[in-house]
C-alpha positions in Angstrom: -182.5 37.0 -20.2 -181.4 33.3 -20.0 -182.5 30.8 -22.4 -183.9 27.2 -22.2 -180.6 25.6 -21.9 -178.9 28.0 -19.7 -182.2 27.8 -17.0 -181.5 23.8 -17.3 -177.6 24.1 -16.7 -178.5 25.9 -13.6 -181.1 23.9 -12.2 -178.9 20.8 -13.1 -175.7 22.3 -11.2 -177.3 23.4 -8.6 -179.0 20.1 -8.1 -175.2 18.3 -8.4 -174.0 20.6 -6.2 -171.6 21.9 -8.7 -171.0 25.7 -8.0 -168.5 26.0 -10.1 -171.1 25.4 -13.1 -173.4 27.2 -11.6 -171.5 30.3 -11.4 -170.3 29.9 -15.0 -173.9 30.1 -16.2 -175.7 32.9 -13.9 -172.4 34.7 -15.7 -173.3 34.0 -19.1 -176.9 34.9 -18.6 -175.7 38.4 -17.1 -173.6 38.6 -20.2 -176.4 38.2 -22.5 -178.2 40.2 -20.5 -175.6 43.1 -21.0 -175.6 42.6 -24.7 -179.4 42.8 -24.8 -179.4 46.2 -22.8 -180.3 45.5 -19.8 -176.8 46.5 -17.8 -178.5 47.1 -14.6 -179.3 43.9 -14.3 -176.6 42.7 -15.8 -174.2 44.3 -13.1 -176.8 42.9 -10.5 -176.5 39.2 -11.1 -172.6 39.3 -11.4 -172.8 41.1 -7.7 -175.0 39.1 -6.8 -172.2 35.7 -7.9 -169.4 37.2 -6.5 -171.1 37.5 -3.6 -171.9 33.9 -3.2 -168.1 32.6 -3.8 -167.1 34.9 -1.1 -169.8 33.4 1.2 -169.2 29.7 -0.1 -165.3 30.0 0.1 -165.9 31.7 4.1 -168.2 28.4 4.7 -165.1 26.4 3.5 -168.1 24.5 1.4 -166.3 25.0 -2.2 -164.9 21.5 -2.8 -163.0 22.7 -6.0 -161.3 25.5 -4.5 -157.5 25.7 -4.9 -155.6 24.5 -2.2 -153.3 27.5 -1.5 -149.6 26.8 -2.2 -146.5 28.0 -1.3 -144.9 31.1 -3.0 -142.2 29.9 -5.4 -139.0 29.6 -3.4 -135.6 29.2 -4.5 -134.3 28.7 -7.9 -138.0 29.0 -8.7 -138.6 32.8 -7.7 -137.7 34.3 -10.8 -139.2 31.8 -13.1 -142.7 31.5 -11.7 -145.4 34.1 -10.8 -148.2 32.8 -9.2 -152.0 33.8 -9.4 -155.2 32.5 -8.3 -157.6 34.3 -11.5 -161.1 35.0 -11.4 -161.8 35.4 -14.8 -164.5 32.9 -16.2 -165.1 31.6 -20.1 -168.5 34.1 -19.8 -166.2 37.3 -19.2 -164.4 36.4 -22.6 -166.0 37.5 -25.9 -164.0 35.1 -28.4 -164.7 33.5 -31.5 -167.3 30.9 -31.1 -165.3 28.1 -32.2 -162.0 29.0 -30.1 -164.8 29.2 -27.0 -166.0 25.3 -28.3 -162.0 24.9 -28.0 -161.4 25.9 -24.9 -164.9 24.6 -23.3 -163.8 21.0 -24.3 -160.2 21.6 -22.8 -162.1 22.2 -19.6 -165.0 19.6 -19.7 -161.9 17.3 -20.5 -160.0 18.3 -16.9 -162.9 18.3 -15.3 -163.8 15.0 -15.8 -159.8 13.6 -16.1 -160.0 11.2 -13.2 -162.9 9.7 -15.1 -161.1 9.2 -18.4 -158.5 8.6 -16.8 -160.4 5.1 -15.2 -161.1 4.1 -19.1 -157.7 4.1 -20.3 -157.5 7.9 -21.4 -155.5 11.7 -20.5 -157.4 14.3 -20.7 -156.8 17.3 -22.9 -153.4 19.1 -21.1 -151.0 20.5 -23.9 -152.8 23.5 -25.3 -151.1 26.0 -28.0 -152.8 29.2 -28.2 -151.7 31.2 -31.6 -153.1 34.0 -32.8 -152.2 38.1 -33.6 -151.5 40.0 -29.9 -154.4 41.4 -28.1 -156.9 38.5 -29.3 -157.6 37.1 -25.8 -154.7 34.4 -25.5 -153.2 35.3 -22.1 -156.7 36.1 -21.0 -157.6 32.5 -22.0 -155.1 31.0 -20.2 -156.9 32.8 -17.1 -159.9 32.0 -18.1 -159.1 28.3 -17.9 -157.1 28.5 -14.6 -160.7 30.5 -12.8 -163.2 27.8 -14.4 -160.9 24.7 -12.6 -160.5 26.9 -9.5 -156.8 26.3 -9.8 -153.3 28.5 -9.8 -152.2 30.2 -12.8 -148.4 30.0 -12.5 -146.5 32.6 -15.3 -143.1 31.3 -16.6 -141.4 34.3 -16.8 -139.2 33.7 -19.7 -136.5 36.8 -18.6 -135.4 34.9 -15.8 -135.7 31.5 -17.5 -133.4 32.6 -20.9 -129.9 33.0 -19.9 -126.8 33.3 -22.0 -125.7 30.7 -20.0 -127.6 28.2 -22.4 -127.2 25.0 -20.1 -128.2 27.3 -17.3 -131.7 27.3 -19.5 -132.0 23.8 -20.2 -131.3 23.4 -16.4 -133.9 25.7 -15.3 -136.8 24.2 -17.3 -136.3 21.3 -15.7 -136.9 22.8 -12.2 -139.9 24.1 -13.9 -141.3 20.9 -15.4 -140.6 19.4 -12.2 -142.8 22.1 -10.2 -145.8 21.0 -12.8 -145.4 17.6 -11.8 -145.0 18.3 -8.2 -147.9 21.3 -8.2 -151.6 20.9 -10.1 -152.5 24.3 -12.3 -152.2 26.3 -15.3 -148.5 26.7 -16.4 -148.2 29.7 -18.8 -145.8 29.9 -21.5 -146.1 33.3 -23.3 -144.4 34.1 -26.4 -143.2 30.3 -26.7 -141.5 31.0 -29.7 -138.5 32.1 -27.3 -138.2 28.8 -26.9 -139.6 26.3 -29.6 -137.5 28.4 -32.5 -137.0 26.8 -36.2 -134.3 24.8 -35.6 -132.9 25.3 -39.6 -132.6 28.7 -39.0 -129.7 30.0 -40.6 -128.8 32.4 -37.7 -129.2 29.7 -34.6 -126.3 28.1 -32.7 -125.7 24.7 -31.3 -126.8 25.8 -28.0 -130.1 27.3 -29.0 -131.1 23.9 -30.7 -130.3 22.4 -27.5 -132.8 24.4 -25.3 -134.9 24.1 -28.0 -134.3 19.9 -28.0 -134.7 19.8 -23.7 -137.7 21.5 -24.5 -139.4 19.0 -26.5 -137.9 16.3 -24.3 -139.5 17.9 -21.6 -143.0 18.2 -23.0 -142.8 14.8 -24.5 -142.2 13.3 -20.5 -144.5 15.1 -18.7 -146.9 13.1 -17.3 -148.0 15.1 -14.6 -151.8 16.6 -14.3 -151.2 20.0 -14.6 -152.7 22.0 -17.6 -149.2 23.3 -19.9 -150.8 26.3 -22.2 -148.2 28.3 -24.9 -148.9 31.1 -26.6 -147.5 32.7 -29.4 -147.9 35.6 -31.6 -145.5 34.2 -34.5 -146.3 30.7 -34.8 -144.2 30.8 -38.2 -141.3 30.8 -35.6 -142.1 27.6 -34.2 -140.5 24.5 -35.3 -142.4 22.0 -36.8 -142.0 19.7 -33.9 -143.6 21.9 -31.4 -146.8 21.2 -33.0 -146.5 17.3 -32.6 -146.4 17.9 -28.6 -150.0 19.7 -28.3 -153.0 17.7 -27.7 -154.7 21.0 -29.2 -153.4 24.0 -31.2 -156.0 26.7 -31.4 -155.8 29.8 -33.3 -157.1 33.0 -32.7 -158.5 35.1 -35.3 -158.8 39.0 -35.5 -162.7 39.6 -34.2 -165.7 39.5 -37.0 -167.9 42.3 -37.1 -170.3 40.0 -35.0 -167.6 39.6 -32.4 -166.5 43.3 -32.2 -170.1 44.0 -31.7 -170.2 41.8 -28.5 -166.6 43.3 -27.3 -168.0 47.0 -27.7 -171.6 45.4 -25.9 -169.9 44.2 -23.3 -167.3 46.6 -22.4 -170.0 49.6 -22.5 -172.6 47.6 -20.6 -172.8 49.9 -17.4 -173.2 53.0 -19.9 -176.3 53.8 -22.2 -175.3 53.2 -26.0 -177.9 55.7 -28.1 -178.6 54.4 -31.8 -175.6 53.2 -33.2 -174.8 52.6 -37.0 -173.5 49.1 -36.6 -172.4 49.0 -40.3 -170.1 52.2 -39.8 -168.9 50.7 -36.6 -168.2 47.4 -38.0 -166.0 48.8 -41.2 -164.4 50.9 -38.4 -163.5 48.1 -36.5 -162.3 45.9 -39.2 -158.7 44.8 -38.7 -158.1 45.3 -35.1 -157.8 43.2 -32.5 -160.4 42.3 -29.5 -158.2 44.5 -27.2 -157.9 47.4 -29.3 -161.8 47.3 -29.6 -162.0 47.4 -26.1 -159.7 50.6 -25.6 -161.4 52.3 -28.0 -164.9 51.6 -26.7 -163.4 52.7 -23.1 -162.0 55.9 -25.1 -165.5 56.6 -26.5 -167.2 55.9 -23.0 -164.9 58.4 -21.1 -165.4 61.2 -23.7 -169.0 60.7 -23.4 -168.7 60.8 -19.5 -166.8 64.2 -19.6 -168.5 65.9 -22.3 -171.7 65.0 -19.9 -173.7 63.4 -22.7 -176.0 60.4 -21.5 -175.3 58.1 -24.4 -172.4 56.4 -26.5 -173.1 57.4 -29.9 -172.0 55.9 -33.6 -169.5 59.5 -34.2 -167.4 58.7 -30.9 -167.2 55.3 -31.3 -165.9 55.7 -34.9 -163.4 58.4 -33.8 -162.2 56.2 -31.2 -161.6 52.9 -33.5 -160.0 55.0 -36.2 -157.4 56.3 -33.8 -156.9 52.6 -32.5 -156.1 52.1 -36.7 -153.4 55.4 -36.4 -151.8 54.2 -33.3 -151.5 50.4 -34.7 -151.3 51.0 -38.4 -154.0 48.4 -38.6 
């Protein structure tokens, strides 16, 4: 159930009007919920949310919502895909201080045009690094549903060309479309771009991109949210660093964490009594989304074997096969 703070975060959104909050918080509560087995209710109160947005965005009475855009046109179709996530910071199960991280990036947005008014920027160059299938991209959607605002993709196939001023050329249609467009810009797998430039096997050309790329981060002034993301961050040159307000790295999960992934995942099905400890050396070394397949793997055998309860053998079986198929 909710606890003291969360009961005052609703009753003080709800008196401010802010739905946005309000929403966030009735989601963590059914998340704690789910973790303390009570999944019925659980599924309930996220119903019961979703619910309300669609009501409140039919009223027209959400003041945050995202004013729809325009589909990229143009030179810009096959750099940008667009999306208008869902996803909130409660759906995420993430290390607590990446989640700290990431709440400040969006208390800071929030409130920009007030820092803004004393002289400051809010938080809007975030670097996300971290092994794959730790909940990077997911962030970045995460972020985008909290401020209610489009998720645009770069899609780096269509921005890297061989044609290397054709590149440089094209990030500067897409630094112009932050400018000209508020929302969360993606750049996955950065690294593409923000390479060491003393590599031994680079080219003029690539340290070129590599410079318009910095130049471009170092300009924009716009008040769209930029978030990279990279899986190698030992490919990033040095100077990539310097142009993040905030570089935040995401670890593999602890055995607390994987707990709450396998909670969460399997909180519409009936887990019997599970040996945590075998689970937890099970788990060790894979990442948050190979935690979840595995606990989706261990759900659906229970399902079709027509057992009523996730049990410690299936879970185990399930994680040590995520281990074979990653050599984790």
């Amino acid at each position: 159930m909710a606890n003291a703070d969360q009961v005052k975060a609703l009753v003080k959104s709800h008196a401010e009007g802010d739905d946005t909050r309000f929403y966030s918080v009735a989601l963590q509560v059914a998340a704690r919920a789910a973790r303390g087995g009570q999944a019925h209710f659980a599924q309930d109160l996220r119903d019961l949310v979703d619910d309300l947005r669609k009501n409140t965005e039919r009223r027209g009475q959400r003041r945050d919502a995202p004013i729809p855009v325009a589909q990229p046109r143009g030179d810009l179709v096959g750099l940008l895909s667009v999306s208008y996530p869902t996803t909130c910071m409660a759906d995420l199960v993430l290390d607590p201080e990446v989640r700290d991280q990431l709440q400040r990036v969006t208390l800071e947005q929030r409130q920009h045009d007030r820092l803004r008014a004393q002289g400051f920027r809010a938080l809007r160059r975030v670097l996300l690094i971290g092994p794959p299938g730790t909940g990077k991209t997911l962030s970045a959607s995460a972020l985008a549903g909290e401020l209610r605002l489009p998720l645009f993709v770069i899609r780096l196939d269509g921005l890297i060309t061989k044609y290397m001023g054709e590149t440089a050329a094209k990030l500067r249609l897409v630094f112009d479309a932050l400018a000209e467009t508020r929302g969360v810009y993606l750049f996955d797998e950065v690294d593409a771009l923000g390479g060491e430039r003393s590599r031994d096997n680079d080219v003029g050309e690539i340290r070129r991109v590599l410079n318009s790329f910095l130049q471009f981060l170092e300009q924009d002034q716009s008040d769209s949210l930029l978030v990279a993301a990279t899986n190698h961050p030992q490919l990033l040159d040095r100077a990539m660093f310097r142009r993040f307000d905030a570089v935040i790295q995401y670890p593999l999960p602890t055995a607390v964490v994987a707990r709450d992934v396998i909670r969460n995942r399997l909180a519409n099905i009936r887990l019997g009594r599970i040996a945590w400890a075998r689970i937890d050396q099970a788990a060790t070394g894979l990442s948050h989304a190979e935690i979840t397949l595995a606990a989706e793997r261990a759900a659906k055998d229970t399902i079709l074997a027509g057992d009523d309860a996730v049990g410690t053998a299936r879970l185990v079986s399930a994680l040590r096969e995520r281990h074979s198929r990653t050599g984790a």
